[in-house]
C-alpha positions in Angstrom: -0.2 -53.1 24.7 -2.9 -51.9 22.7 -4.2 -49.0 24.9 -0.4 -48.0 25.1 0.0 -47.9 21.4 -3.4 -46.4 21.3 -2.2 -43.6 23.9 1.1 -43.4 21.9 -0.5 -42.2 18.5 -2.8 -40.2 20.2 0.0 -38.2 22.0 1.7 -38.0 18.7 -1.4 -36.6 16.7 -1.8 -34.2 19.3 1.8 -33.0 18.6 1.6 -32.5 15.3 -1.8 -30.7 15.6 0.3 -28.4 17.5 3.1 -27.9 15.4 0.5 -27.2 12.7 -1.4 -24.3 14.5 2.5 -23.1 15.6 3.4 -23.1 12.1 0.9 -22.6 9.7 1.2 -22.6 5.6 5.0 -24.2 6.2 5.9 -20.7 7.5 9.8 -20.4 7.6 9.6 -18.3 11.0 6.3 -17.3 13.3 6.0 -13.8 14.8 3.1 -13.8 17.8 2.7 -10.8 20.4 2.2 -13.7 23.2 5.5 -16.0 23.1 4.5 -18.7 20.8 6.2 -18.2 17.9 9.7 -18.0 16.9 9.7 -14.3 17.4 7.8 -11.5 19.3 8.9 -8.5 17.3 8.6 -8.3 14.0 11.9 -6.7 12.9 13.8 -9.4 14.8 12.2 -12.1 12.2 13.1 -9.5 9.7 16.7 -9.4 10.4 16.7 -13.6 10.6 16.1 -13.6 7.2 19.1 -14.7 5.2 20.4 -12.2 3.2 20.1 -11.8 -0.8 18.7 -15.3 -1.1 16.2 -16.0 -4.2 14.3 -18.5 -2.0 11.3 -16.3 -0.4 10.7 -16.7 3.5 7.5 -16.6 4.8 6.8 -15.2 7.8 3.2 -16.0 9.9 2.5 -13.3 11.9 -0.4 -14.2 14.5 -3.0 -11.9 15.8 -2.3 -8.9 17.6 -1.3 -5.0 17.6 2.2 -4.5 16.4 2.5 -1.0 17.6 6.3 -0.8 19.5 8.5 -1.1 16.3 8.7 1.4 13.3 10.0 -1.9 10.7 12.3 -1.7 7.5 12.8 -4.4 5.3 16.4 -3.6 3.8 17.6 -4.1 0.1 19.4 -7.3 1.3 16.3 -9.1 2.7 14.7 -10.3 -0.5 11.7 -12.2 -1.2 10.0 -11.5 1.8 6.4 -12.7 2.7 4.3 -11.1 5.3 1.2 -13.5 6.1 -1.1 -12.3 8.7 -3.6 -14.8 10.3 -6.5 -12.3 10.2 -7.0 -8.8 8.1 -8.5 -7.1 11.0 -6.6 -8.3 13.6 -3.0 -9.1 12.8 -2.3 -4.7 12.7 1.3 -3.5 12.3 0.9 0.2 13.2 2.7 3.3 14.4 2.8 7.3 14.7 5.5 8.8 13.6 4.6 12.1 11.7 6.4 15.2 9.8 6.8 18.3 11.6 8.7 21.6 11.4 10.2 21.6 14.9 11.2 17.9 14.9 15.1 18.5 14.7 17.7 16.9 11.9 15.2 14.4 11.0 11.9 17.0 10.7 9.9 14.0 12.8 7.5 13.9 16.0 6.8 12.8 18.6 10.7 13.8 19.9 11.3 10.8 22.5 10.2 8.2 19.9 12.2 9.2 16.7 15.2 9.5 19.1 14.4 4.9 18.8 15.4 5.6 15.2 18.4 6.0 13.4 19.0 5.9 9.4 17.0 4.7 6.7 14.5 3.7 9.8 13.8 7.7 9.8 14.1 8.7 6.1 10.1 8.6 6.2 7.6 8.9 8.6 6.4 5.2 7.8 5.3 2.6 9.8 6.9 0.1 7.3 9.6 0.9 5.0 10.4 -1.6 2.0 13.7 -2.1 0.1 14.0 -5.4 -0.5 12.7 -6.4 -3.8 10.1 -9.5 -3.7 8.4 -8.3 -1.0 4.5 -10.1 -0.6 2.0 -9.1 1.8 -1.6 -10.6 2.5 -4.1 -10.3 5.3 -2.3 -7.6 7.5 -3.2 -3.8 8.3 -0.8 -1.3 7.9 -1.7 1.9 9.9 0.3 5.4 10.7 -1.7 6.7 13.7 -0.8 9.8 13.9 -4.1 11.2 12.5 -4.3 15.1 11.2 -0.7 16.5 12.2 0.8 15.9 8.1 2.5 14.0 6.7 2.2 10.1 8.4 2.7 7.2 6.3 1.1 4.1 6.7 4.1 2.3 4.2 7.1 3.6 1.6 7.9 1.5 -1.0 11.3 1.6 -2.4 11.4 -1.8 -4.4 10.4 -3.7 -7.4 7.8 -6.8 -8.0 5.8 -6.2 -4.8 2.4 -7.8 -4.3 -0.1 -6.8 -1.8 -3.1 -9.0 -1.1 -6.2 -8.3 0.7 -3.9 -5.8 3.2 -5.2 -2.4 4.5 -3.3 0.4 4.8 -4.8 3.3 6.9 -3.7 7.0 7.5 -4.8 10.4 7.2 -2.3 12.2 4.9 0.7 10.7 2.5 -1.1 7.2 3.7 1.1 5.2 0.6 4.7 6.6 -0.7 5.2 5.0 -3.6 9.0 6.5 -3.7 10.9 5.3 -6.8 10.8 5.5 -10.3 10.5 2.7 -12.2 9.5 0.2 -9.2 6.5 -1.7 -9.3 4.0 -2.8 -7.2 1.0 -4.8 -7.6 -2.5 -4.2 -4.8 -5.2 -6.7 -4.8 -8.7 -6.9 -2.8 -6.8 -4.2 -0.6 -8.0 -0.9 1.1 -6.6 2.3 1.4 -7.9 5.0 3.2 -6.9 8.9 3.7 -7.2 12.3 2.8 -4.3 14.3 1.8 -2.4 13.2 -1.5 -2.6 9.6 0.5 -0.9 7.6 -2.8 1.6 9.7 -3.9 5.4 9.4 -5.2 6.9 8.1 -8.4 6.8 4.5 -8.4 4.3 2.2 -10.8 1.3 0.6 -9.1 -1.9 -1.8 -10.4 -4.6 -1.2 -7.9 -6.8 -3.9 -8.8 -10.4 -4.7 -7.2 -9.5 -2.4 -4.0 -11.6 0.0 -2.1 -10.1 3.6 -2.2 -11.6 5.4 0.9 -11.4 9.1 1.4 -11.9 11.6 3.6 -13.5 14.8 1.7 -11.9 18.2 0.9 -8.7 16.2 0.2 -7.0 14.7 -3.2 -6.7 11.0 -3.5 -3.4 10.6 -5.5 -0.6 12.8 -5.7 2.1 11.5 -9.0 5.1 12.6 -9.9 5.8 10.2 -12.8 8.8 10.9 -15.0 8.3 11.5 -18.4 9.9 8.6 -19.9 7.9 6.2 -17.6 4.9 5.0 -19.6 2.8 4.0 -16.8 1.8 5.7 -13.2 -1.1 4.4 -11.4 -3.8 2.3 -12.6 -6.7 1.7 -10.9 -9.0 -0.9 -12.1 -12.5 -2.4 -11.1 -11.8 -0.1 -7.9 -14.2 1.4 -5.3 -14.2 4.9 -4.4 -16.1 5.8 -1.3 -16.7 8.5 1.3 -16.5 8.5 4.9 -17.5 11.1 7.3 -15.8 11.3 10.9 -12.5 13.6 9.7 -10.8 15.0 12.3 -11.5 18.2 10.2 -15.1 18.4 10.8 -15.6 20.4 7.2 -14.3 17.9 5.6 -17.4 15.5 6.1 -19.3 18.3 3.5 -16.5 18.5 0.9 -15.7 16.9 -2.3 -12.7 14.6 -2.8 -10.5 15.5 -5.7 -9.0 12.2 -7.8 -5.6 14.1 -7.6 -3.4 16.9 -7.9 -0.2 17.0 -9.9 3.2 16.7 -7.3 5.4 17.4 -10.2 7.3 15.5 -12.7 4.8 14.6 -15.5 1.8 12.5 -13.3 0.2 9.1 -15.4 -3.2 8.2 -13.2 -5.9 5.9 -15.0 -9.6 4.9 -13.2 -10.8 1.7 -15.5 -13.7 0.0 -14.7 -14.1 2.1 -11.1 -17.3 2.6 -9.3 -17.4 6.6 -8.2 -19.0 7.8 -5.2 -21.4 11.0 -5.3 -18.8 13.1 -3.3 -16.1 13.2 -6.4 -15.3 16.4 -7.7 -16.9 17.3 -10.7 -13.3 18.7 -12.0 -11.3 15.4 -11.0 -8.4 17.3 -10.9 -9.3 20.7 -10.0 -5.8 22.5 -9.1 -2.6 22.7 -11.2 -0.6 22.7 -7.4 2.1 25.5 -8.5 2.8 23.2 -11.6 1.4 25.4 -14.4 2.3 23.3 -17.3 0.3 20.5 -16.3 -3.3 22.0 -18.1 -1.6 22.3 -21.2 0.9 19.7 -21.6 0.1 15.9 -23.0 2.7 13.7 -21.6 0.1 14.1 -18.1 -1.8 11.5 -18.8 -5.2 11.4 -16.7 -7.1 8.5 -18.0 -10.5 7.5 -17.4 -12.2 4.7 -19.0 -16.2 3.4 -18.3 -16.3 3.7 -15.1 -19.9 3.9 -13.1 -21.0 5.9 -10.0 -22.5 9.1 -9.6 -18.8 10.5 -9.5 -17.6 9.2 -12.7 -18.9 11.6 -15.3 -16.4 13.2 -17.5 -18.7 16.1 -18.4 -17.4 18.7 -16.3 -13.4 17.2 -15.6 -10.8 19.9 -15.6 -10.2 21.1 -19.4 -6.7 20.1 -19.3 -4.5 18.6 -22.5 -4.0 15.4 -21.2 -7.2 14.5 -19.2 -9.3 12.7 -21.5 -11.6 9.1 -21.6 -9.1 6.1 -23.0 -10.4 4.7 -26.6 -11.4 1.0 -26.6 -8.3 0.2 -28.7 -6.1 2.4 -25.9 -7.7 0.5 -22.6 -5.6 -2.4 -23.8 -2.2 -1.3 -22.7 -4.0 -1.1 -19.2 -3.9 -4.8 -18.2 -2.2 -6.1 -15.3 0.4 -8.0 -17.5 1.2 -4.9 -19.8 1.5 -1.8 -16.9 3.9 -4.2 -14.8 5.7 -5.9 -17.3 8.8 -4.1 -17.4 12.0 -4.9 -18.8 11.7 -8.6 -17.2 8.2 -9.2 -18.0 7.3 -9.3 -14.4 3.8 -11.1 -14.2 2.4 -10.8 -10.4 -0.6 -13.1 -11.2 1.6 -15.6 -11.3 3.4 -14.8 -8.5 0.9 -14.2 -5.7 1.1 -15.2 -2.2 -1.9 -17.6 -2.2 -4.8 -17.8 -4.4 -7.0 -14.9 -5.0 -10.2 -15.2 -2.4 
């Protein structure tokens, strides 16, 4: 009786050892490549999601390459959390790239945006998010497409986003940051282009991430609106180089910190450590918007940062690139730039505790 009871609890430990590897962290629904979760496509664990529902869903996505689906997270699926079980190995990734001879939708390759239909297509992204709430951590987001134009890696269309220790890798237009007004908050993350690779309207805190570049490109490309009092902010950031472009010249050119998309762009570096290869300028072309020397609601901050990149003695002369004031750099905390209307807080709201 004893070595049954003995085999009995045994058996049982062994089951729930199993459902705990299964289901890690209490994760509402599993995605895995190789059958052993709930779901082995991503956008079907998406669409299982109940809609509108102020509860957040996690979803566990194991290991693997996630590289058959271009994914969209609509308005209706809230509160959303992407967990992957490694950084470098849980990859949701894609190819999808602008082009002038790709039809109605002006996308390429032709047989694989013929998968897509709607709001799937708008962009070229791998991911597309709409649903406010959304939470990521320990995934890589990647548009493959390489030096063709524009490729995103991710759009973001929604508010009170939090990314943690994610990467998101492209070439050109890497992160759209589409809408006015929405904010999103980055921590320990990497992103990594060339062309205008964070660009678009929205608000985002990039906080102790690693901005990697390719040279002879511009790392942000804003178009904030004027009434928005807050852009980009970059703080405690790393900017470095990397050689390897597919445009072999690139590996001896400078990386600009931006160029001005249009609207009235808001980009501040606090804290950052500069490489070497930054352009002296910073910003060192107007990009057919000719008011943006001379006007003051651009507002190109910089504020002690470190690096052989980061001296401000020869940064483009323009109205409203200048070094913040002690007193100024205050209105640059994570709690102030994504306040908000609602006083949204995201370091109260992240995924897991920061690493």
């Amino acid at each position: 009786m004893k070595r049954f009871t003995f085999i009995l609890m045994f058996s049982y430990c062994i089951m729930l050892n199993i459902t705990a590897i299964n289901r890690p962290f209490h994760a509402n629904i599993v995605v895995a490549l190789d059958g052993t979760g709930d779901y082995i496509k991503i956008q079907d664990a998406i669409n299982a999601v109940p809609s509108n529902s102020s509860v957040r869903t996690l979803l566990f996505i194991k290991n693997g390459l996630y590289n058959t689906e271009k994914l969209i997270i609509p308005a209706d699926k809230k509160n959303i959390t992407f967990l992957g079980e490694d950084r470098d190995k849980t990859i949701v990734s894609y190819h999808i790239y602008d082009c002038k001879e790709g039809g109605p939708n002006n996308k390429c390759p032709a047989e694989d945006v013929a998968k897509w239909t709607g709001d799937v297509i708008r962009t070229s992204a791998t991911l597309t998010v709409y649903g406010d709430g959304f939470h990521a951590e320990n995934i890589t987001f990647q548009n493959t497409a390489g030096a063709v134009g524009q490729a995103l890696a991710i759009t973001v269309c929604s508010d009170k986003n939090i990314f943690t220790n994610c990467s998101f890798l492209g070439y050109q237009d890497t992160m759209y940051l589409m809408t006015a007004g929405k904010r999103s908050y980055f921590y320990n993350c990497l992103v990594k282009g060339r062309t205008d690779y964070i660009y678009g309207a929205g608000i985002a805190y990039f906080d102790a991430c690693e901005i990697r570049s390719f040279g002879g490109g511009w790392i942000t490309a804003p178009s904030t609106p004027q009434d928005q009092p807050y852009g980009y902010v970059f703080s405690n950031c790393k900017l470095t180089f990397i050689t390897g472009s597919p445009r072999p010249k690139d590996d001896t050119t400078k990386i600009a910190l931006g160029r001005p998309w249009h609207n009235y762009p808001k980009v501040a570096w606090l804290y950052c450590d500069m490489c070497k290869e930054i352009n002296p300028l910073g910003w060192p072309t107007t990009w057919h918007m000719e008011y943006a020397a001379t006007i003051t609601d651009l507002h190109l901050y910089e504020y002690k940062n470190t690096g052989s990149g980061a001296s401000m003695n020869n940064r483009a002369k323009w109205a409203g690139l200048r070094a913040l004031t002690d007193s100024e750099v205050k209105d640059y905390s994570v709690i102030k730039v994504m306040a908000g209307a609602d006083n949204w807080n995201p370091l109260k709201d992240i995924v897991r505790k920061k690493k």
